[in-house]
Structure formats: structure tokens, C-alpha cells
N, C-alpha and C positions, 0 to 999 in steps of 0.2 A: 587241462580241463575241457578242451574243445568236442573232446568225446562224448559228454556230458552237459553237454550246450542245453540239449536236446528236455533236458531235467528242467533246466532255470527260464529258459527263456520265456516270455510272454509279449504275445502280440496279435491282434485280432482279427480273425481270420490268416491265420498262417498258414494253413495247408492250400486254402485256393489262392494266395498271392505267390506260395515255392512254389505249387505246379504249374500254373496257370500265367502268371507273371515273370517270375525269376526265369522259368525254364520254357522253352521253345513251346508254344502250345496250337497247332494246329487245327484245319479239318481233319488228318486222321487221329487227331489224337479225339476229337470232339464224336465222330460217329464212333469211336471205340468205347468210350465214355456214353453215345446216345444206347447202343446196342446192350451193353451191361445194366443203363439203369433203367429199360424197360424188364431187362429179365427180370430184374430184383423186388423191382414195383410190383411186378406180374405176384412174385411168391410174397411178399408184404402182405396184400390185401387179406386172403385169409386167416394168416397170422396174426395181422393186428387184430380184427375182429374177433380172433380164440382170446387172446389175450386181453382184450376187456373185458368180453363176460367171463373171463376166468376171476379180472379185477374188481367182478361187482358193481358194472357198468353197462351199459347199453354198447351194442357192436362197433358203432358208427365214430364213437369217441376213442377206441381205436386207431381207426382210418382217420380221425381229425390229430392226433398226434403223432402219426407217418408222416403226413402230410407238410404242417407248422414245423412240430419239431425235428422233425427228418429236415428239411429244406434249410431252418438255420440253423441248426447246429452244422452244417456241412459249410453254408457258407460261413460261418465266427468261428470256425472248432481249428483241432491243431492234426490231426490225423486223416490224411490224403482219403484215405478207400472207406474208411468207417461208414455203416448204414447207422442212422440210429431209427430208434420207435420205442414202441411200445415192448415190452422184454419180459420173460417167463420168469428171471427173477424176481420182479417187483411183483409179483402178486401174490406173497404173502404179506409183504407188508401192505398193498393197496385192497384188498380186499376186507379186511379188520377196520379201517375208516372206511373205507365205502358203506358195509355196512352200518356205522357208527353213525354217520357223520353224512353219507349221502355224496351225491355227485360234488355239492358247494363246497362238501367239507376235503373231498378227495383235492379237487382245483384248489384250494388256498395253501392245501400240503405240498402240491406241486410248485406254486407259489415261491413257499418259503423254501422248502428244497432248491430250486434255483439260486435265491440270493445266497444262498449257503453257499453252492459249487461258485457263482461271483466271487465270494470273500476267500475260498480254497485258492481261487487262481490267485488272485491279487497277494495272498500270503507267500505264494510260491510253493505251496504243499503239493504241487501234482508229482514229486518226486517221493513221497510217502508209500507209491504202491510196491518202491521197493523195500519195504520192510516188513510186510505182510505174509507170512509164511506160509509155503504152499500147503502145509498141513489143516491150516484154519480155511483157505482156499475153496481145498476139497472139503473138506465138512462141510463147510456151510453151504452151499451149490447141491453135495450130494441132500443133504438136508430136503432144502430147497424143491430141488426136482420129485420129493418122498411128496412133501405137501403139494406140489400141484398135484401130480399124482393123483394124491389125492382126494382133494376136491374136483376129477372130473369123475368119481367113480358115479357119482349119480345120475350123470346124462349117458354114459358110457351103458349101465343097468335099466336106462326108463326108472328108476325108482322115483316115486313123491311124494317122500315126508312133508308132515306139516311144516316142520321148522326143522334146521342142524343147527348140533355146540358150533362155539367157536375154536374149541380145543381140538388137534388132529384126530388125538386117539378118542373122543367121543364120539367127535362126527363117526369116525369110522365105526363106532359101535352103533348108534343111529343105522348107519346103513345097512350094519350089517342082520340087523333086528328089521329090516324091510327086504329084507332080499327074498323072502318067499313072494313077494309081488314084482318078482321081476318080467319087464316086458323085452320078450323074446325082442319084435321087431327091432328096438333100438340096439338092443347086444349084435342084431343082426347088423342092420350099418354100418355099426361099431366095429366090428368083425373086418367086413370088408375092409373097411378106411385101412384099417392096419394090415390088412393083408397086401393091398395093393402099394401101402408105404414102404411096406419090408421086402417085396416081391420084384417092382418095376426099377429098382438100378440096375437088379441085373441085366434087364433089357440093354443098359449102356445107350440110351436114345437122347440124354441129355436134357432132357426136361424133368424138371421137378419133381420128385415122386406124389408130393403133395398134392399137386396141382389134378391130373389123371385120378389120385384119389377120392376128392372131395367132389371132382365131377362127375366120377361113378355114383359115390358114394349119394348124390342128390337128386339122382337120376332112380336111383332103389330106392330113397325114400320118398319120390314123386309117385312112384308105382304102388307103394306099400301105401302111401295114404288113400290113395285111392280105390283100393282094398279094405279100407276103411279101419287101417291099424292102428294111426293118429302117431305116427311118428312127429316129435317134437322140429319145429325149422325155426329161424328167424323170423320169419313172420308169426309165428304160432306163440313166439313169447315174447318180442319186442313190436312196440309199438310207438309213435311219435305222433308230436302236434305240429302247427307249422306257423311261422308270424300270423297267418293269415287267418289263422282261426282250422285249417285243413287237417283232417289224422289221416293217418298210414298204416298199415303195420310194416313190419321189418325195420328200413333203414330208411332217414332220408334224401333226395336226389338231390342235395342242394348242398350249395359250396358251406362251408363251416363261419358262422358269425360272428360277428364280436360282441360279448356280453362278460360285464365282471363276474369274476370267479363268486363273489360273495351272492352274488343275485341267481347260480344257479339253486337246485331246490336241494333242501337237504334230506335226511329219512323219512321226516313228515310230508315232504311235497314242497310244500314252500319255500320262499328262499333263507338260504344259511344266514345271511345279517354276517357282520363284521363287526366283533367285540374282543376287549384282549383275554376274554377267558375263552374264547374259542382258541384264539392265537398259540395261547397256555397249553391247553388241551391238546393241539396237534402239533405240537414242535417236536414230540419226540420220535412222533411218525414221519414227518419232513427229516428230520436228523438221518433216521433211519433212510430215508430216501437219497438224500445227498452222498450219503457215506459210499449206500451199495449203489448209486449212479457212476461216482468218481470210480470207483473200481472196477464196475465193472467194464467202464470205459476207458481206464486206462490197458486193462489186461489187453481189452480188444485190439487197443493202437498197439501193446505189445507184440501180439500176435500177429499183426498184420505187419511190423517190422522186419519179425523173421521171416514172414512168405516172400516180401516185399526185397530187401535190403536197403533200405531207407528212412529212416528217424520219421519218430513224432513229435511235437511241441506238447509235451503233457500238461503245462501249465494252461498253454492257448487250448487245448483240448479239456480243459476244466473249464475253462471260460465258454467255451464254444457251447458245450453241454448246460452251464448254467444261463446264457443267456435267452438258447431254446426252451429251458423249462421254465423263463421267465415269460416269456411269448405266448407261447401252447396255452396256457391253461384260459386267458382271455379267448380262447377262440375251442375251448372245449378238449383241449388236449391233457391226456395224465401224465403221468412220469416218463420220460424219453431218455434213453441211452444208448449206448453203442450196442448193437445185437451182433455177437461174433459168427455166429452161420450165417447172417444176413451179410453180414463184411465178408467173408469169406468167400460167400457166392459172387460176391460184387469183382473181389481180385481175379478168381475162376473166370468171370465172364469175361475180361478183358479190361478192366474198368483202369483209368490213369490218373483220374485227379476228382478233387468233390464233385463234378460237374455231375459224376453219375448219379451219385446219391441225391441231388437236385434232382435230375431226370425222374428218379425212383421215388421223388416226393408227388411228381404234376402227374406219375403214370397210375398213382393211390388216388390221386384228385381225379381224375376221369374216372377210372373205376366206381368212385363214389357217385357222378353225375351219371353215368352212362349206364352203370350196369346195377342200378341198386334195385331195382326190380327184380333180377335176376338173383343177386344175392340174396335176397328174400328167401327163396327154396336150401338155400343152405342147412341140412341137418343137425341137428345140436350133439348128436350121436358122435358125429363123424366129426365136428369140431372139438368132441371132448377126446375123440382119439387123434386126430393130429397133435394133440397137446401133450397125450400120453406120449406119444414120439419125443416130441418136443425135449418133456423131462426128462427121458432117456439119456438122449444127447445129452441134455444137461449133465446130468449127473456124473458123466465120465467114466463110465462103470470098470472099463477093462482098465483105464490108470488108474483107479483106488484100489482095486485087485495087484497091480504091479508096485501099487508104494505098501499096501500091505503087507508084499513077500519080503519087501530089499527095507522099509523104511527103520530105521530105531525103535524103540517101543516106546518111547517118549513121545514119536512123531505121530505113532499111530495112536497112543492114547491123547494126544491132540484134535486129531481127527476124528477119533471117536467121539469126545467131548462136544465138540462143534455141530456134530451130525446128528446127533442124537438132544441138542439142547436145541435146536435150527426146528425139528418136530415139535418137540412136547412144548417150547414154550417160543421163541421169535430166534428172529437172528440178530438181532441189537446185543442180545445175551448171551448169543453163540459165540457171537465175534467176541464180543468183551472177553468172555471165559477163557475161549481159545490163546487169542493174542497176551492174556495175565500167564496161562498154562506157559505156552512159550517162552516166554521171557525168562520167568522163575527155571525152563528146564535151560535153558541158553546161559541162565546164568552159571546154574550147574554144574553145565557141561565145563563153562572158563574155568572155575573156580576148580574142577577136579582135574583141570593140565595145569593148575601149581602143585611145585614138586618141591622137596629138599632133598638134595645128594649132597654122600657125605666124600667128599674128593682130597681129603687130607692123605690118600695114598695115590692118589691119580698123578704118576712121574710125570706127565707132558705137564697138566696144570699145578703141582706141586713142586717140584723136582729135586726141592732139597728137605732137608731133617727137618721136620718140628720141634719145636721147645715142648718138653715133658708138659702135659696139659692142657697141650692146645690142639684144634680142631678149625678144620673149613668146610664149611658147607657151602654150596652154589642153590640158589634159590633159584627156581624154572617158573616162568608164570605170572601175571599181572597180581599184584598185594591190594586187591580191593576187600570190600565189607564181605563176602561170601567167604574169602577163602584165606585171607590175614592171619583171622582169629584162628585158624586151625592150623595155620604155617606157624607162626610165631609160640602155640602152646608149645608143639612137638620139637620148635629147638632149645625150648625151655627147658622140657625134661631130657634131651640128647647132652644140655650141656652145662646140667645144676653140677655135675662133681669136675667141671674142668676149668681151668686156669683162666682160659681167654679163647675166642672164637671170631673167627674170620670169616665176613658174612659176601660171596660174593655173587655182585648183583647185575651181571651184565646182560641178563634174561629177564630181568623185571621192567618192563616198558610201562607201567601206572602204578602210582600209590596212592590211591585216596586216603578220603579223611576217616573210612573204615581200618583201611590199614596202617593209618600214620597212626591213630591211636593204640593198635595192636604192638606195634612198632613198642612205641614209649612203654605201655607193659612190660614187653620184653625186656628192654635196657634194664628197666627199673627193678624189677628181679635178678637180673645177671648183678647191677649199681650192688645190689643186696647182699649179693652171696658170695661177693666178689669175683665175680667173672669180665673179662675186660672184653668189649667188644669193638672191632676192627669192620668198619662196613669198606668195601672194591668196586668200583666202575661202578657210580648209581648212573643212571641214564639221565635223559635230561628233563623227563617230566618229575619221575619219583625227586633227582635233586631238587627243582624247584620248589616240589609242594615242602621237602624237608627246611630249604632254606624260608620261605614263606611262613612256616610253622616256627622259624627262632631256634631249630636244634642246633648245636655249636659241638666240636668237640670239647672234651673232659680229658686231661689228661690220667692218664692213667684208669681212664672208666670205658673213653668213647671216641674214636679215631673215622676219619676217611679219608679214602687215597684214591689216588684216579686210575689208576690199575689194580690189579690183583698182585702184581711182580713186587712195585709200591708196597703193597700191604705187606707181603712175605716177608721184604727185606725189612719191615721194621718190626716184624714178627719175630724174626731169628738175631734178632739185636741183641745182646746181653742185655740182663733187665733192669742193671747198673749203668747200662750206658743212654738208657731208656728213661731211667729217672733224670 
């Protein structure tokens, strides 16, 4: 099981005590480590900020959850390269309490979320991601990436409705019932961002495409306002107060505070308060958050194993993950997880042990102090189009195209289920649906490789004469509830007009209590009609459950013998010799 360590083990902060401690950890392993987590901080920053106001938050609580929960999850977590932050998956579920429930109510979600991923590690559950089928996988992700999508279609158009549903498909008819007010300027930015994201890899220069983008892209819309087109910035729709009584617009240039989750404001403005019917209320959104944190950070540390060659601690990387989203939210932070292009960038760069993803927390924290001024110009256009990219990527477009053509049509009608439940209603419901879909077709599938062959003429495994009336069949396949009741009807009617039947069992490796009552059925119609049954090599689970159940032989009704050779020879017995 040493192979498999990797599943059970827990221990806090395991990735920087194996890198950094167990193994040789140097100055070049540390500027290889400094050089990768400036890169990654560098592309963080405007990421995280897409991804809060995608979340229905202010920019900056973004960069405050890079920051916090980037920094400890890397040093508690179980996965060496992992970035974590703020993540395009979680803004469907965080933008529906944001909404609801406001900034106090999003922090107490993150809150409880954390102690959740706590109580996952401590059960040992972080070995659950392997049962999770890649077909609910891809749905819900493709899903996922549909709805950010689209909710940036609005800053993406300049359009401004009074109010949007909260339902995918209305919002999308909302907007689309405003689209004669479309403002050219912002489609214009929006244009660019994406062109220069789709455009500058080819370059091969190594830099980010994002980054070249969003600095064109703020530079055109410096210009264009000034033109007086009113293209949407940071500053133009966020604004801040400051302890000292100070406003701003855009971003704050100040390090991140400590203030309880419950004291920030909630939809009204003022603070959320802490009561158990609030608690009540957002536990299924926190659920929903732990679930899709734990996954989608263990996939990450998957991912990152195979670039890598190197294990993760899943369970210490559930811990790692719920102790940061226990931290974050007191200092203004939402949901944090492992972000796999962000980890990916991080291995690219060079990166060796958490120290980077550290680096990539303090390089967000200067960005925050240094350059929040600058931030400010950042267009909302070109941030709703990096996120369009964003969900691209997500969505994995050319593997669900490839599991389309090769997958079963069970897998795909999984996936489609997932994908299409992930839109019109969340993904608590996607996942639930999918994962029930799956199971019921898994079980299926077992349940259609039990077989009965009739081998009463098969010379290797028969080899001599039968007694007039008798019959052997070889049972192929596990005798549980799905597939018993259909095995044991059909040797019913194979063998109401014969004497006695030879049942043998050396391919039946389970027999539940579906099939052990199928089983007794059986006997008890052959008891009936007089047919004698001969069961061959039960295995050692089906024996047990049978001796555990009290079944005994009968003579002349109900026999077992430890071979099949056994069985035959007392088959071909005279039936006088037999009495």
C-alpha cells in the first residue's frame, strides 16, 4: 500500500516540510522558487480581481484572498507547486450569496466552508477524488465555464440594465432584450483584450498574454475616455472608505485588516450579525463550496503529479486548503483553492517547493500597496474578456469534443446531464444528478457481465457422460441485487423439466443479500419440482455470506463441493449409491 501512502497520510504542512526539509533545499533551489513566484503573482493580480467582481464583490477581496489564502494554504497544504486564490469555478456558487447575503454573508460561507475541508482531512476523505467520474468532471466545469461566460456578457457589451434574474437563461434574455443599447466603445476594448490574448503566444516571448493585454487594453480605454466615451474602469465602479474616515475609488493601497466575517456589511450595508438562522441559510452554499474547493484541488495536486513525478498528501492538502479558508475570510478573503493554470504556470516557471507560491502571495501584497493607483485604469471590458478566456480554458472544449467521439453513450449522457443541470439550475444538483446517473449506469454495466453458460457439453470442463436430466451451468459475474434476480429466474426456466443441476461458481467473487435471497428462490422452486441442486467452488466471499445466512446442505435437495471435478463425481454416481 506504500503506493497509496499518498491517499491516507495527514500531516500539516507536508509539502514544505518534504521539499524544504526532508530534501536538500538550497540558494538555487530558493531563487528558482523566488523567480517563478514573482511570475505567477505578476499574473495573479489581475485574475484575482476578474474573479471577485465576477464573485459579486469589490476587486480588492480578490487580491485579499491571493494573498492570506495563497500564503497559508501553501505553507499547511499537502501539494509542493499548487497556487491557490481565488478560482473561476467558484463564481457560481459565490455570486448567488453575494448577491443574497452581501460581502458578511459570502465571509461566514467561506467560514464554514473551511471547517468543512478541516473535518474532510481529519476523516481521511481526500482519497474520494478518486471516485468522481470524469464524465460529471467535464459537465460540471463545461457547465461552469457556460455561466461565467456568461455573466460577463454585460461588461463585455457596455449594456445597463436596471436589474438581471438570477437564472442563466433569463439573465441571458435580459441582455439580450438590451442589446440594441449596445456601447460600441466597450465591445471595442473587449475586442482588443481578446485579440491580443489569442494573438501574442504566437509571439513565443514568454510573457503572459494576459498581462500585454489588459495593459493595451487600459491604455485604449485611457484614450477612449478621454474622448469622452465613458468606458467603464475600476475606479468608475468601485469605491472604498478607509478606518480613517478617507474614500477612494477603485482599490485600496492598504495592507488587508482583521475584522470578523460577521461585522462585514451585508446586502443592506450594514453588518451581517451572527445568528443560527443565518448559519442555516448558508450552509448549503458553504457545502457547495467545500465540495467544489476539495476537488478542485485535489485534481490540481493530481495534475501537477503527472507534470511533476511526485505525490501529493491529499488529505494534508484538504487540510492545507481548509485551514486557509479558515484564515482568509477574517482578513477579507472568499473562497481559495488550488487554480490549475496558475499551478501550472508555477511548474513552467521553474518553481520547487511552496516557497514560490509564498513568493506569489507577498508579489499580490505589493501589487496591492504599490500599484493600486494604477489599478484603478483597469477597464471592466477587458476584465470581462480575460475571463471570457478564462472560461474557455475552463471548459476544456477540444476534450469534451474527444470524450464525445470515443466515450459510451452512458458517459456522454452523464455529461450531458451535468452540463446542462450546472446552467439552468447550480452545480450541487449537477453533481448530485451526475454522480446518482453514474453509479445506477456502473452498476449496469457489472450487473450486464453476469452471464450463465450452459457447459454440460464443454469436454475440458465436463469430460465425462451426464446422468439423463442433468445440466451444468458456470455462472460468470458478481450475484448482487442488480443482476441475481435475472440470473437465478433464467436457470429456473433452463432447468424446470430436469433432474438436477450443477451450479458452478468459480467466477462469482460476491453475493449479497440481493442475491443470497435470489439464491434461496431458486433452491426453493428446483426443492419444488424436484430438481436437485449441486452448487462447485463458491469463492470465499459468496461462501461466507452463504454460511453466515445458515444455508446447510439437504441431502438429496442441496449439495457443495470444493471443485467442480468433486461435484461431477458425485453427479455420475448411481442414484442408489447416492441414497
Amino acid at each position: 500500500m506504500s503506493h497509496r501512502a499518498h491517499l491516507f497520510s495527514l500531516r500539516p504542512g507536508h509539502a514544505i516540510s518534504a521539499s524544504c526539509l526532508n530534501e536538500p533545499y538550497g540558494r538555487r533551489h530558493f531563487v528558482r522558487d523566488l523567480l517563478a513566484g514573482i511570475t505567477v503573482g505578476i499574473i495573479a493580480i489581475p485574475l484575482a480581481m476578474a474573479l471577485a467582481i465576477a464573485s459579486g464583490v469589490a476587486p480588492q477581496y480578490g487580491l485579499y484572498t491571493a494573498i492570506v489564502g495563497g500564503f497559508v494554504i501553501a505553507l499547511a497544504g499537502g501539494s509542493r507547486l499548487s497556487i491557490s486564490g481565488p478560482t473561476a469555478a467558484f463564481v457560481v456558487i459565490l455570486y448567488p450569496i453575494a448577491q443574497s447575503y452581501g460581502l458578511g454573508g459570502l465571509l461566514l460561507a467561506t467560514l464554514m466552508a473551511g471547517a468543512m475541508l478541516v473535518v474532510m482531512a481529519l476523516l481521511r476523505l481526500g482519497r474520494l477524488v478518486e471516485y468522481i467520474p470524469e464524465p460529471v468532471v467535464l459537465g460540471f466545469t463545461g457547465g461552469i465555464a457556460v455561466v461565467i461566460a456568461g455573466l460577463q456578457l454585460k461588461d463585455v457589451f457596455g449594456l445597463t440594465p436596471a436589474s438581471l434574474p438570477e437564472g442563466f437563461l433569463p439573465r441571458l434574455g435580459t441582455l439580450a432584450l438590451h442589446l440594441p443599447q449596445l456601447h460600441w466603445p466597450s465591445l471595442l476594448v473587449a475586442a482588443l483584450t481578446l485579440a491580443i490574448m489569442l494573438l501574442w503566444p504566437r509571439l513565443k516571448t514568454g510573457i503572459p498574454p494576459h498581462l500585454p493585454a489588459v495593459l493595451l487594453a487600459s491604455l485604449a480605454a485611457v484614450w477612449l475616455n478621454r474622448q469622452g466615451l465613458d468606458i467603464d474602469t475600476i475606479s468608475s465602479r468601485f469605491s472604498y472608505v478607509l478606518a480613517d474616515g478617507s474614500q477612494g475609488a477603485g482599490i485600496p493601497p492598504v495592507l488587508p485588516a482583521f475584522i470578523w466575517p460577521w461585522q462585514q456589511p451585508g446586502p443592506d450595508g450594514s453588518a451581517i450579525g451572527l445568528n443560527w438562522q443565518l448559519v442555516r441559510d448558508l450552509l448549503p452554499g458553504a457545502f457547495a463550496i467545500a465540495m467544489l474547493g476539495a476537488i478542485e484541488s485535489l485534481l490540481c495536486a493530481v495534475v501537477l503529479d503527472g507534470m511533476t513525478g511526485q505525490r501529493h498528501s491529499a488529505n494534508s492538502e484538504l487540510l492545507g486548503q481548509g485551514i486557509g479558508n479558515l484564515v482568509a475570510p477574517f482578513f477579507g478573503g472568499i473562497p481559495a483553492t488550488a487554480a490549475i493554470a496558475r499551478s501550472a504556470a508555477n511548474f513552467r516557471a521553474g518553481a520547487v517547493s511552496p516557497v514560490a507560491a509564498m513568493v506569489h502571495a507577498l508579489v499580490v501584497l505589493a501589487g496591492l500597496v504599490l500599484l493600486a493607483a494604477w489599478l484603478a485604469y483597469l477597464p471592466m471590458p477587458a476584465m470581462a474578456a480575460l475571463l471570457l478566456v478564462v472560461a474557455w480554458n475552463m471548459s476544456e472544449a477540444p476534450k469534451a469534443v474527444h470524450f464525445f467521439k470515443t466515450a459510451p453513450r452512458g458517459d456522454v449522457l452523464v455529461f450531458l446531464t451535468c452540463f446542462s443541470l450546472t446552467i439552468a439550475f447550480d452545480m450541487v444538483i449537477a453533481i448530485t444528478a451526475g454522480m446518482l446517473m453514474a453509479m445506477v449506469l456502473f452498476v449496469k454495466n457489472i450487473a450486464d457481465m453476469t452471464r450463465v453458460i450452459d457447459i454440460s457439453r464443454h469436454e475440458r470442463m465436463v469430460p465425462g457422460e451426464l446422468p439423463a436430466g442433468w445440466v451444468v451451468y458456470k455462472i460468470n459475474g458478481p450475484l448482487f441485487f442488480a443482476a441475481a434476480d435475472s440470473v437465478f429466474s433464467e436457470l429456473a426456466l433452463l432447468t424446470r423439466e430436469h433432474r438436477g443441476v450443477a451450479l458452478y461458481m468459480d467466477a462469482v467473487p460476491v453475493l449479497d443479500a440481493g442475491g443470497l435471497s435470489a439464491m434461496n428462490r431458486f433452491i426453493e422452486a428446483c426443492r419444488a419440482q424436484g430438481t436437485e441442486v449441486v452448487m462447485a467452488d463458491l469463492q470465499f466471499q459468496p461462501l461466507k455470506t452463504l454460511a453466515r445466512a445458515g444455508m446447510a446442505p439437504v441431502t438429496g435437495e442441496l449439495s457443495f463441493y470444493s471443485t467442480l471435478q468433486q461435484a461431477l463425481e458425485y453427479v455420475q454416481q448411481p442414484r442408489s449409491a447416492v441414497a
